[in-house]
Structures are given as structure tokens and as C-alpha cells.
SERO-570585 format. One record per residue (C-alpha): residue number from 0; x, y, z; residue in one letter. Coordinates in Angstrom, 3 decimals. Example, Ala and Ser with C-alpha at 12.3 -4.5 7.8 and 13.67 -1.06 7.14 Angstrom:
<setis>
[seti 0, [12.300, -4.500, 7.800], "a"]
[seti 1, [13.670, -1.060, 7.140], "s"]
</setis>
This chain:
<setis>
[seti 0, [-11.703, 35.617, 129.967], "x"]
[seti 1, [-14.579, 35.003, 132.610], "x"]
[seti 2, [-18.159, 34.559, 130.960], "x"]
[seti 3, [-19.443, 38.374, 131.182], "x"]
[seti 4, [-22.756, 39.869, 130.229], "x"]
[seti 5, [-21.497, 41.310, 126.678], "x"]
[seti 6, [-20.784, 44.654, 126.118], "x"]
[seti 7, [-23.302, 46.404, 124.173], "x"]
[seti 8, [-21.420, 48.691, 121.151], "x"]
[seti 9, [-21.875, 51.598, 119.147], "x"]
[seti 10, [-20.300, 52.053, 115.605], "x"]
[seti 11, [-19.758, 55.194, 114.315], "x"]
[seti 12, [-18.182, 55.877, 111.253], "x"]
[seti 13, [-19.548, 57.978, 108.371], "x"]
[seti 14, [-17.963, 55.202, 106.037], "x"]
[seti 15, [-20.660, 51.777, 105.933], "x"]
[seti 16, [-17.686, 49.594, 104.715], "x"]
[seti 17, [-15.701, 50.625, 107.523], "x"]
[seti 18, [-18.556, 50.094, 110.248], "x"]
[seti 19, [-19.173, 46.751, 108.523], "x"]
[seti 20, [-15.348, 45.624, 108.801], "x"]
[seti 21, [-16.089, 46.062, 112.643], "x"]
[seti 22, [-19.075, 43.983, 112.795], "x"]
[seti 23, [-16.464, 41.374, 111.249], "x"]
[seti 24, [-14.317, 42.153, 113.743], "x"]
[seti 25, [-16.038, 41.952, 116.140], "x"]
[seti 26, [-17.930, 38.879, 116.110], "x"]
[seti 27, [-14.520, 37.303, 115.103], "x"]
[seti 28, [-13.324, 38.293, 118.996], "x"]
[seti 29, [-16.933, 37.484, 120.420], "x"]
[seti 30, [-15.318, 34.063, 122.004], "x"]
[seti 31, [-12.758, 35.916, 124.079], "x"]
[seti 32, [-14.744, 38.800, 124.598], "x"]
[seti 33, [-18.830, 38.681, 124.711], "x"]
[seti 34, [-20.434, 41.960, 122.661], "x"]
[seti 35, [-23.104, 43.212, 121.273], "x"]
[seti 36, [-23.317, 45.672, 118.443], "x"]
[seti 37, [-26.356, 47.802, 119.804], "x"]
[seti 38, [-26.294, 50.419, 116.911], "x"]
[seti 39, [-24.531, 52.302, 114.400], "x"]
[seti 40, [-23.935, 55.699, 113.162], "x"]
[seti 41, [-22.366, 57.716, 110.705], "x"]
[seti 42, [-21.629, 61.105, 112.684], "x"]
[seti 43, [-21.146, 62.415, 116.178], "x"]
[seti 44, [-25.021, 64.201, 116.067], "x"]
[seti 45, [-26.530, 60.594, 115.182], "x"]
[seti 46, [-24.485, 58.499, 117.407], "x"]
[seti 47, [-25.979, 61.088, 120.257], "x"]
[seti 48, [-29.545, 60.863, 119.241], "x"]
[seti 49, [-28.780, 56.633, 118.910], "x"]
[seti 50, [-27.800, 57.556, 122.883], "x"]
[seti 51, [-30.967, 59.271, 123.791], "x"]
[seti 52, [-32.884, 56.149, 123.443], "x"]
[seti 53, [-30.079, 53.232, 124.252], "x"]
[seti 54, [-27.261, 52.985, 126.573], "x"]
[seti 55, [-24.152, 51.482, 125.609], "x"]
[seti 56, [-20.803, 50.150, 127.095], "x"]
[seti 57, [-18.653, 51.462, 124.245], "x"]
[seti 58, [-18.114, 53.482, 121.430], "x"]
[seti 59, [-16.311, 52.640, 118.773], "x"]
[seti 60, [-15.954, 56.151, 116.460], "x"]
[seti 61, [-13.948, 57.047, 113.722], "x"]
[seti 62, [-12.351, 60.665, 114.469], "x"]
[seti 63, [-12.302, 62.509, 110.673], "x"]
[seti 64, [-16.587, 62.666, 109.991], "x"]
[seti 65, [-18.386, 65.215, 108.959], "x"]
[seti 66, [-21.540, 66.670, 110.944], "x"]
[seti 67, [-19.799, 66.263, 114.032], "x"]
[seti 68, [-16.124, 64.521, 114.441], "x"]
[seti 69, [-15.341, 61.303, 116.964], "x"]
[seti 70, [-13.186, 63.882, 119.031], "x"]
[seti 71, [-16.414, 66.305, 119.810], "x"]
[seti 72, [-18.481, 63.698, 119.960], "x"]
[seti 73, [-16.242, 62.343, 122.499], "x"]
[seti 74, [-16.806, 65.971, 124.600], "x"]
[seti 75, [-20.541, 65.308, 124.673], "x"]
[seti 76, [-21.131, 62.316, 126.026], "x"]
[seti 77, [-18.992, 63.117, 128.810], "x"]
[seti 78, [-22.449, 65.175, 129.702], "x"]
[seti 79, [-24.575, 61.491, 129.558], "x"]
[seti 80, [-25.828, 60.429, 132.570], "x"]
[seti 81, [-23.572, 56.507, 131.927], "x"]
[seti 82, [-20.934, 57.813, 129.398], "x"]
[seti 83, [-19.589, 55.015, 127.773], "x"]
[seti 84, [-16.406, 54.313, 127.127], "x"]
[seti 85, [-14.521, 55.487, 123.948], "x"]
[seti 86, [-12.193, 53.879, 121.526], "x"]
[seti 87, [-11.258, 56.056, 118.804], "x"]
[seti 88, [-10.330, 54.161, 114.917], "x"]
[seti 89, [-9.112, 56.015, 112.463], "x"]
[seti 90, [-7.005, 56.215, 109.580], "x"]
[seti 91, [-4.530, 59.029, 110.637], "x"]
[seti 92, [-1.947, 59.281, 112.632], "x"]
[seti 93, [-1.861, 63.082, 113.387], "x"]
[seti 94, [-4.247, 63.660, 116.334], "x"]
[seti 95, [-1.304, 63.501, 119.344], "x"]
[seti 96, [-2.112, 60.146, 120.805], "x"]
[seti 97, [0.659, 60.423, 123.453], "x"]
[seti 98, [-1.525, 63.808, 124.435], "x"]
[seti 99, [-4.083, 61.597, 126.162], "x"]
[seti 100, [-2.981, 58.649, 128.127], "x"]
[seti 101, [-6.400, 57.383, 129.114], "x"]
[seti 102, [-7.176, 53.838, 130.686], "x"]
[seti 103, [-10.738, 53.547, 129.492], "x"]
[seti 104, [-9.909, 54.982, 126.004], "x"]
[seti 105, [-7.913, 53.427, 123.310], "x"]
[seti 106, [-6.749, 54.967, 119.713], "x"]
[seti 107, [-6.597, 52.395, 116.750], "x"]
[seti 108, [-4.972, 53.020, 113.596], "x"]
[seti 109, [-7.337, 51.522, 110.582], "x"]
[seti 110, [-7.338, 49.241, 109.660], "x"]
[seti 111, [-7.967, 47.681, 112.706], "x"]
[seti 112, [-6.835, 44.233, 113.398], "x"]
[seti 113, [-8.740, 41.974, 115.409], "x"]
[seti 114, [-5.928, 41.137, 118.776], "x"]
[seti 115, [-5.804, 44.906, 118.805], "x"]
[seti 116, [-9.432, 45.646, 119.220], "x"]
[seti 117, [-9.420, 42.641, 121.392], "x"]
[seti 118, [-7.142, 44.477, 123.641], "x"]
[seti 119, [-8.916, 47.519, 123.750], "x"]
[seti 120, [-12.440, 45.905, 124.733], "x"]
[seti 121, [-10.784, 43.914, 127.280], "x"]
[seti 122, [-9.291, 47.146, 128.915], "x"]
[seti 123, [-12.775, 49.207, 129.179], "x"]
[seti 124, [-14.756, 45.991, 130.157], "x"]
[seti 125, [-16.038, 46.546, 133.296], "x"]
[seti 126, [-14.722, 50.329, 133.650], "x"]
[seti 127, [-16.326, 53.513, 133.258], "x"]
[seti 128, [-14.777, 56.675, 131.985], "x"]
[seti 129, [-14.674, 59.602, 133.764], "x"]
[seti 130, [-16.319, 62.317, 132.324], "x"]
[seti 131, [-14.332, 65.182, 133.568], "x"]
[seti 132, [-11.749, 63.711, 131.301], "x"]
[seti 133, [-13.911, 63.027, 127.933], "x"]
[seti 134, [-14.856, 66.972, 128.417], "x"]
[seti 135, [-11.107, 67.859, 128.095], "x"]
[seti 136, [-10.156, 65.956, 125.089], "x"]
[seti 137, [-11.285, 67.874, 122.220], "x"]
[seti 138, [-9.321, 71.027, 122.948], "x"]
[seti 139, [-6.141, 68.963, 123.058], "x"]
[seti 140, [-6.648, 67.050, 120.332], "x"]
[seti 141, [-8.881, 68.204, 117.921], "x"]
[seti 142, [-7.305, 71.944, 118.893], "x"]
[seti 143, [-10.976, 73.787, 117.175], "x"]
[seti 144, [-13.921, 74.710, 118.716], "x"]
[seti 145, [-17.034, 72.434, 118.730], "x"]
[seti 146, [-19.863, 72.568, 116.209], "x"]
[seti 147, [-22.284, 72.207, 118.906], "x"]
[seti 148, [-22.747, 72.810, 122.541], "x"]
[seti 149, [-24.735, 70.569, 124.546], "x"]
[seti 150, [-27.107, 71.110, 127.695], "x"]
[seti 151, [-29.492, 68.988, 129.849], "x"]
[seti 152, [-33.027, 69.780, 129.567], "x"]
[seti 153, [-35.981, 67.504, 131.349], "x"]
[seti 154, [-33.566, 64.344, 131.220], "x"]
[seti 155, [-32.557, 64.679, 127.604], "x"]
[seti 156, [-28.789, 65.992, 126.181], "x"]
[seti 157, [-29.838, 68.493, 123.560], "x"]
[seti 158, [-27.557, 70.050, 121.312], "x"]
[seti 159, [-27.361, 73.339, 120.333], "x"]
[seti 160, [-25.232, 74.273, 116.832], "x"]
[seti 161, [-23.110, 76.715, 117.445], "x"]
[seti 162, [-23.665, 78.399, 113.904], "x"]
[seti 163, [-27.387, 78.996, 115.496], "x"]
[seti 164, [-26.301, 81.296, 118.431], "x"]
[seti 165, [-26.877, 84.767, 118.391], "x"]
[seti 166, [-25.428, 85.438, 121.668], "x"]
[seti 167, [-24.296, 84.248, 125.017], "x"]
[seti 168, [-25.490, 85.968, 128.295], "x"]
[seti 169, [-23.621, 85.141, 131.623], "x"]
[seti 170, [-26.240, 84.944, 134.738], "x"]
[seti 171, [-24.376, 83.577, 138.125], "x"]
[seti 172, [-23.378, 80.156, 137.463], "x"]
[seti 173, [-24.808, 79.717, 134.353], "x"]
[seti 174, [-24.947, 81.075, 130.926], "x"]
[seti 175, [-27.934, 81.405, 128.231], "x"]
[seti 176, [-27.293, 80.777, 124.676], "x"]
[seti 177, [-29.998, 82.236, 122.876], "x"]
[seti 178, [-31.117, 81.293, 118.900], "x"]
[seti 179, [-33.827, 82.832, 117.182], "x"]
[seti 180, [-36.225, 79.743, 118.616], "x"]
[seti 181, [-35.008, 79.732, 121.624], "x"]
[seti 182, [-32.973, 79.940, 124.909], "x"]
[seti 183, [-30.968, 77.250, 126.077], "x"]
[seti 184, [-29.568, 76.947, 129.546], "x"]
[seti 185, [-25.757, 75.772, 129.132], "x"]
[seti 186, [-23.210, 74.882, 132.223], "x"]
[seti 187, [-20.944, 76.951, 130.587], "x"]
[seti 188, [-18.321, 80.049, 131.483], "x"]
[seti 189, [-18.306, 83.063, 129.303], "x"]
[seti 190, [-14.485, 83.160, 129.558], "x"]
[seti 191, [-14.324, 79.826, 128.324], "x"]
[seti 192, [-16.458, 79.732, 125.543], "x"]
[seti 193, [-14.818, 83.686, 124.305], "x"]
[seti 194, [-11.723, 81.530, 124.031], "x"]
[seti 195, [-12.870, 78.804, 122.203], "x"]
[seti 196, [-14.456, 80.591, 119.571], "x"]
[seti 197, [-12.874, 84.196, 119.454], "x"]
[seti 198, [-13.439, 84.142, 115.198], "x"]
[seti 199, [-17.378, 84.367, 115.945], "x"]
[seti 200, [-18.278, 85.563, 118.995], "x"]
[seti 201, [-17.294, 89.250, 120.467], "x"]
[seti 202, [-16.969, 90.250, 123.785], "x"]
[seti 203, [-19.798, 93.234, 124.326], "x"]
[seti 204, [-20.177, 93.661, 128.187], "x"]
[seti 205, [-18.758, 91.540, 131.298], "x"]
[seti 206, [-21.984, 89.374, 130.823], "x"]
[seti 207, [-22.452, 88.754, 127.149], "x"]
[seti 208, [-21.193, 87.693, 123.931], "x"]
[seti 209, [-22.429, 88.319, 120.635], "x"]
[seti 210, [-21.999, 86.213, 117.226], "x"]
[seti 211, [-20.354, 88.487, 115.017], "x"]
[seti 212, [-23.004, 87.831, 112.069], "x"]
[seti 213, [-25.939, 88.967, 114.521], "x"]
[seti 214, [-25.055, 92.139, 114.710], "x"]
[seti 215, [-27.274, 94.524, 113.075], "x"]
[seti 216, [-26.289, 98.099, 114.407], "x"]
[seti 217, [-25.887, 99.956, 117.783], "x"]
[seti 218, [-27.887, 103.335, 119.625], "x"]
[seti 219, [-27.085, 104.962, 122.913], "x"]
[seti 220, [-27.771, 104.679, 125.802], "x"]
[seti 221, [-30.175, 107.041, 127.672], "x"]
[seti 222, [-27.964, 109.331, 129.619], "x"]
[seti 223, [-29.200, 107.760, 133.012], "x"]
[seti 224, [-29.354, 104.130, 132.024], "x"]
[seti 225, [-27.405, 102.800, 134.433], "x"]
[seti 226, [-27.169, 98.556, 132.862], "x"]
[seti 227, [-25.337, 99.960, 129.738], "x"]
[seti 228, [-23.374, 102.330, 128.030], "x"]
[seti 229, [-25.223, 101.564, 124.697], "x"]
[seti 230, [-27.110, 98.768, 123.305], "x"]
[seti 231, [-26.668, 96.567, 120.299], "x"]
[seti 232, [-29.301, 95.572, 117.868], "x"]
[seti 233, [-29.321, 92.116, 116.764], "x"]
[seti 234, [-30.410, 90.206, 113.375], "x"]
[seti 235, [-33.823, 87.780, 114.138], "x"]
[seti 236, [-34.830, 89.102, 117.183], "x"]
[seti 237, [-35.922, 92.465, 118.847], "x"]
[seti 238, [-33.517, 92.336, 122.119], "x"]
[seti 239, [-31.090, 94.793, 122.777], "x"]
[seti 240, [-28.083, 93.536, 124.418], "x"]
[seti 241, [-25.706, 95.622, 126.579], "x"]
[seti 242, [-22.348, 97.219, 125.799], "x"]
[seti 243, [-19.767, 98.610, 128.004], "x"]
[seti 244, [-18.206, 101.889, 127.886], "x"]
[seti 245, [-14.832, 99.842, 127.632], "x"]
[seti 246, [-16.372, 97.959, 124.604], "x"]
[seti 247, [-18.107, 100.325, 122.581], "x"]
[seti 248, [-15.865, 101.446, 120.215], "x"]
[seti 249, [-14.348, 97.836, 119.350], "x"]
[seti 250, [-17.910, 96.669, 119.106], "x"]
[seti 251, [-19.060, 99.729, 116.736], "x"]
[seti 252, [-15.990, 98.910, 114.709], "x"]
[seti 253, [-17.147, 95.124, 113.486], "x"]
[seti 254, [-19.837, 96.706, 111.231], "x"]
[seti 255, [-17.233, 99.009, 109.472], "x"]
[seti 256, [-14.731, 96.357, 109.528], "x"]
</setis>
């Protein structure tokens, strides 16, 4: 292999052993193929804030972590300005491998031999992913929704737990996830994101979705309100958000349910 600048790497795995078999690994293949461990993490959320402040090449995650799995964590940085390139390690064989057939990404089975690694660094050197594709992973493999969303805000990639949302509101192309802090500004669709998570959210009006556990009751409409047919309280906050004459009666049923 040509002399290259080395390719700067990631480790994430929630396991230290594991991440320090790699380092092994790694500097074992550093003759044939130049790196440079830049970091390490032990969850999706850290590897991300690692990524806020350093750009890497390549990631090499473990998929089964708690926090935030390799296969979300794989979603978000499809959002990053230079998403690196994944290789997923793991220890299981269940995740469909033959239901991505990616160039840039690789899937190693633990543990992880060194020509095998080898292989996969020398396939991503000097390639970049394409995002689209990173963004349509996790729904075929992990098959769940994500723990968190992410959005770009004044440069950064913030995340936004999904467990924090009270609702989602639908305004032309974008949509506005709101927590008791704060609003966040997500490139989202409502459709999408209904489907993803049908167990928490509910469907109240064209334009919004609410998390189930938000809801605190519902009143009426004024008779010549013309935005709603009734309005929903919420848990944390004083808005009222809208409901549709087509939803009101599922909606009033979740707090008798």
C-alpha cells in the first residue's frame, strides 16, 4: 500500500477490553495501513460529543451498547458535516448483514482478527460515505426507533432524547420538537417520525403529535375557533395544542385507557 496520511480512528465500544484489543489491532496493521487512533468511546452519545470537537476518517463501533447503540449512532453522523466512515464489530450475528451491502461500511464479527480489519480499512481509505445511506440503516437493521433525534443548530449536531419530547408540531418543511426547556428545529416529517414511534407519540391534528405521557387533559373549543376542534393540555408546560374533529375522541380516549 502507497505511503498515505493515516487515517485518524474512533473506538467505540462500551467494553474497555474490547476497545483495547483494537488498539492492538490496530497498530499490529499500522505497516500496511497508516492510522491513528484519535479517540475512544463507550456509547453512541459520547462518540458524538468526541465528534463535535475532532473529525475522524473512521469509526470503529460495536453495535449492542447501551446509551445509544453503533446502529443509531450510525443514523447521526450521517447529519455531520464529514461523516466518517463506519465499520461495525460486534459479537452477534443477528443484525441482517446481507440487508446493507455498503462499500464504505464493513460488519466484523468479534473477535476481530487483524487481515480482516486490514481489509476493511483498506476499503474506506480514501472514500467517504454517503450520508443519505448512513440515515437509512437503522430502520433496517436495528428495526426500533432511535433514542434520540438530532438537529443542526449554529454549526453544532445536538441531540435531542426522545424520552424528553412532549410533542412534535409540523410547520412547512420543518417540524418543532418541543421539551419542557426548549424547542428544537428538526429536518424531520411528521409522517415519518408517527411511524417510527407509534407506542409514544399520538397523532392529534394534521400538524402535531403528542407524547402519550404529556397529556394532561382536554377542553373545547370555543364554538368559533376556527384552528381547532378542541385543545389538549399538556404536563410541564402551559400550551394548548390543537385537536381535530377527526381526532378527538381517540385522543380523549388515552386518558381513560
Amino acid at each position: 500500500m502507497p505511503t498515505q496520511t493515516p487515517l485518524k480512528i474512533l473506538l467505540v465500544d462500551d467494553e474497555p477490553p474490547a476497545r483495547e484489543r483494537l488498539r492492538t489491532l490496530l497498530g499490529d496493521i499500522a505497516g500496511q495501513c497508516p492510522v491513528e487512533v484519535a479517540g475512544e468511546a463507550a456509547n453512541g452519545v459520547q462518540a458524538l460529543e468526541f465528534l463535535q470537537q475532532a473529525a475522524v476518517d473512521v469509526v470503529l463501533s460495536d453495535i449492542r451498547m447501551p446509551g445509544m447503540d453503533g446502529i443509531e449512532l450510525a443514523s447521526h453522523l450521517g447529519r455531520l458535516d464529514r461523516p466518517p466512515a463506519v465499520i461495525f464489530t460486534t459479537a452477534y450475528d443477528n443484525y441482517a448483514v446481507q440487508a446493507f451491502d455498503l462499500n464504505a461500511v464493513d460488519y466484523l464479527m468479534k473477535p476481530v482478527r487483524a487481515q480482516r480489519l486490514l481489509a476493511a480499512l483498506q476499503k474506506v481509505a480514501g472514500q467517504r460515505p454517503d450520508s443519505a445511506l448512513f440515515a437509512g440503516i437503522g430502520q433496517v437493521v436495528r428495526g426500533g426507533g432511535r433514542t434520540h433525534l438530532s438537529c443542526h443548530e449554529r454549526g453544532r449536531l445536538l441531540l435531542v432524547p426522545v424520552a424528553e419530547v412532549l410533542y412534535f408540531k409540523a410547520d412547512l418543511k420543518y417540524v418543532t420538537a418541543r421539551t419542557v426547556e426548549r424547542e428544537y428545529l428538526l429536518d424531520e416529517s411528521l409522517t415519518h417520525l408517527e411511524e417510527e414511534f407509534p407506542e409514544r407519540f399520538l397523532r392529534l391534528h394534521r400538524a402535531v403529535l403528542v407524547a402519550r405521557p404529556a397529556l394532561a387533559g382536554f377542553e373545547k373549543a370555543a364554538g368559533d375557533d376556527a384552528e381547532a376542534y378542541g385543545w389538549a393540555l399538556l404536563r410541564g408546560v402551559s400550551e394548548k395544542l390543537p385537536v381535530s374533529r377527526r381526532q378527538w375522541a381517540t385522543a380523549r380516549a388515552e386518558l381513560t385507557a
